[in-house]
Short mmCIF file of the C-alpha atoms (twelve columns), coordinates in Angstrom:
data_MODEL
# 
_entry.id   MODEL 
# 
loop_
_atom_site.group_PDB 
_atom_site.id 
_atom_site.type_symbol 
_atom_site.label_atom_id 
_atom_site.label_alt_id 
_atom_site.label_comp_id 
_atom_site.label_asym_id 
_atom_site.label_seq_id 
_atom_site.Cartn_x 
_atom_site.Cartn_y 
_atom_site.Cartn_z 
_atom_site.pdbx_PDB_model_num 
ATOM 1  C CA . UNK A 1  91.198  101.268 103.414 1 
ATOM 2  C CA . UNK A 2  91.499  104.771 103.079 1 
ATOM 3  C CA . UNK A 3  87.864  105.263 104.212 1 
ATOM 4  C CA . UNK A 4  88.350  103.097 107.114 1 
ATOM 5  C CA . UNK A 5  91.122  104.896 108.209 1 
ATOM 6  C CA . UNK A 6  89.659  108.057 107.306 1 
ATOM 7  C CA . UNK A 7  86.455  107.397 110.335 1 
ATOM 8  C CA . UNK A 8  88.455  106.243 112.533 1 
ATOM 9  C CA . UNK A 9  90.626  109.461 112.678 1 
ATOM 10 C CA . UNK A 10 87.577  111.234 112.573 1 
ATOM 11 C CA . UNK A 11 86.367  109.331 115.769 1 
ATOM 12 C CA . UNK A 12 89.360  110.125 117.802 1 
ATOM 13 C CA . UNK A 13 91.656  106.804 117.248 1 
ATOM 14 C CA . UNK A 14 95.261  106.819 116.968 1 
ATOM 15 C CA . UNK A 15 96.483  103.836 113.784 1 
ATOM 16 C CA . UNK A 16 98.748  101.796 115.260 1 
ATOM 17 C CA . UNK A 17 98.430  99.046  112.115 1 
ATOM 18 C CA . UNK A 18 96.833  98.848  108.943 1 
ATOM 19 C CA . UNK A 19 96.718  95.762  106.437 1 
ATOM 20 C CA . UNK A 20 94.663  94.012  104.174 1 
ATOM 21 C CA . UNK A 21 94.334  90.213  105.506 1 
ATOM 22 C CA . UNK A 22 94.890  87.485  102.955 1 
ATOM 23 C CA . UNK A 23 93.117  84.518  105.436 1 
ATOM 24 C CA . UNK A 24 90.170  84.370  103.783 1 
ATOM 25 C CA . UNK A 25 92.290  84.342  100.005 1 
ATOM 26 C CA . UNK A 26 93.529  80.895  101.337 1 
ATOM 27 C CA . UNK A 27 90.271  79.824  102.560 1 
ATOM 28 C CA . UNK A 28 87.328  80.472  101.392 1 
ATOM 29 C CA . UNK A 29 86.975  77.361  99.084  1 
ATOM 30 C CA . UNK A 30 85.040  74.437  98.703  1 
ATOM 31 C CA . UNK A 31 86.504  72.052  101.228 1 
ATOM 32 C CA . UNK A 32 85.916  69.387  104.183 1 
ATOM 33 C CA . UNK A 33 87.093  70.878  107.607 1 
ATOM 34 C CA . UNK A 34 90.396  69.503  107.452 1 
ATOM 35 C CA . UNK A 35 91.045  69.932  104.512 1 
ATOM 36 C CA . UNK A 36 90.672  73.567  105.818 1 
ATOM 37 C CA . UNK A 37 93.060  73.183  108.918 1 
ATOM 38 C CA . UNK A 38 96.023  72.793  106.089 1 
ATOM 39 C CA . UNK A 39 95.931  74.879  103.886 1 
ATOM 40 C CA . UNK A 40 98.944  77.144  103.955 1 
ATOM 41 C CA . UNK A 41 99.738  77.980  100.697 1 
ATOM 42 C CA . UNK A 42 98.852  78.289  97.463  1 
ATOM 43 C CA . UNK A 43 100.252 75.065  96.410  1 
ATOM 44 C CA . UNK A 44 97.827  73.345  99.291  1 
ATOM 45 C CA . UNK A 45 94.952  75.035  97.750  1 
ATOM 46 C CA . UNK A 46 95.965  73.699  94.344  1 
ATOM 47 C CA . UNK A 47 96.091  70.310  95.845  1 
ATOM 48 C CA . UNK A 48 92.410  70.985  96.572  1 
ATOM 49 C CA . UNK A 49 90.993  71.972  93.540  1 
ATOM 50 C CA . UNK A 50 92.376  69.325  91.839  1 
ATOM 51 C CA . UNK A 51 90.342  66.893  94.156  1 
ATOM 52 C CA . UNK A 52 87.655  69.061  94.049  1 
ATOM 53 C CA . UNK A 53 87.287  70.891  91.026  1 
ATOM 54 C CA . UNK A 54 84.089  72.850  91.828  1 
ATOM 55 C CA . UNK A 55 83.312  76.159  89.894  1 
ATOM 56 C CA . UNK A 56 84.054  78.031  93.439  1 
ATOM 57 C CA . UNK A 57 87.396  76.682  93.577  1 
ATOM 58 C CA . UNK A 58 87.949  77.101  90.168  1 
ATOM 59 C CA . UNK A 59 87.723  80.847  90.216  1 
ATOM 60 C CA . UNK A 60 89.376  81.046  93.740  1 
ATOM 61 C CA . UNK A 61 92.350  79.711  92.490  1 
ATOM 62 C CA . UNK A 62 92.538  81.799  89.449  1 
ATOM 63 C CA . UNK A 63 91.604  84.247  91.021  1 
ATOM 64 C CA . UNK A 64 94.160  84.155  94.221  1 
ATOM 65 C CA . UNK A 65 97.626  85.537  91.560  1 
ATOM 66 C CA . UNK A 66 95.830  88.858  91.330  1 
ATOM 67 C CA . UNK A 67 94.398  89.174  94.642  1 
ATOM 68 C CA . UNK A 68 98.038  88.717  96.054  1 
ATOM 69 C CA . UNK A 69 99.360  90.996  93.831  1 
ATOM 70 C CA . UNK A 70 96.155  93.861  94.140  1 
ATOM 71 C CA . UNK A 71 95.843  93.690  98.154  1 
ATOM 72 C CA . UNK A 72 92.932  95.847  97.824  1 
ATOM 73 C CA . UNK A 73 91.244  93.217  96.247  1 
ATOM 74 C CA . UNK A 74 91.308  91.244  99.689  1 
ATOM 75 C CA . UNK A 75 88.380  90.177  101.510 1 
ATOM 76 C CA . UNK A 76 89.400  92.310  104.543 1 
ATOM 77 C CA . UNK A 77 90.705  95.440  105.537 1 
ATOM 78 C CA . UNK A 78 91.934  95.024  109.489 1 
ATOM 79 C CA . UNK A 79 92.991  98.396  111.106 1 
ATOM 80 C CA . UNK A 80 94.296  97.964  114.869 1 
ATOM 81 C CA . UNK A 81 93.568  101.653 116.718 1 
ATOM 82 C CA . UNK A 82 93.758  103.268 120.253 1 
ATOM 83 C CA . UNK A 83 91.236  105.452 121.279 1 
ATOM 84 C CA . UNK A 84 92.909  108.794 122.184 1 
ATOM 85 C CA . UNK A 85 90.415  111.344 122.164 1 
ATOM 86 C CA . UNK A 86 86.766  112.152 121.982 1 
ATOM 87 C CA . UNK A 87 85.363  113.449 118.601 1 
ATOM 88 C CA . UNK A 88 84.530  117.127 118.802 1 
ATOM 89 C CA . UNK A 89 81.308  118.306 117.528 1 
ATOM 90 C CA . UNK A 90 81.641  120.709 114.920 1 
ATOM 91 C CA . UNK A 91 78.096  123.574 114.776 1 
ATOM 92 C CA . UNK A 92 77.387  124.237 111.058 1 
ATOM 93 C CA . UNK A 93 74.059  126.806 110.508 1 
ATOM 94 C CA . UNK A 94 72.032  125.929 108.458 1 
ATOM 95 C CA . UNK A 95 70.093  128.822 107.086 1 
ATOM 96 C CA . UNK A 96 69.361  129.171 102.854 1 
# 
């Protein structure tokens, strides 16, 4: 995140909002599209891996209590930023 953040700044954006999603955390398991379209909770995804105990599942489910608690962990980093100035160009010589 820090990174992110870090080049964005450096680019001339203003941060309005910074988080690490967790929609992927919930989703990103072995399922038929609707089973997809409700899952909302950990307790849905547990509904699915019982069904549908594949080794992906399997280690999405386990894996989900520490990616909750670790959001850097997450799949995605989503930074919302405005634009407020050019980057200036900095001259650094070169000479050895």
């Amino acid at each position: 995140m820090s990174e992110v953040v870090a080049l964005l700044r450096e680019a001339g954006f203003e941060i309005i909002k910074m988080y690490y999603s967790i929609i992927n955390d919930l989703t990103l398991i072995d399922a038929n599209p609707e089973e997809h379209l409700k899952i909302s909770s950990f307790k849905d995804m547990a509904k699915i891996v019982l069904k549908k105990p594949t080794k992906l599942n399997i280690l999405r489910f386990l894996a989900y209590p520490i990616v909750k608690l670790r959001p850097s962990l997450r799949q995605l980093i989503v930074v919302v930023a405005m634009k407020v100035r050019e980057p200036t160009m900095q001259m650094q010589e070169r000479w050895g």
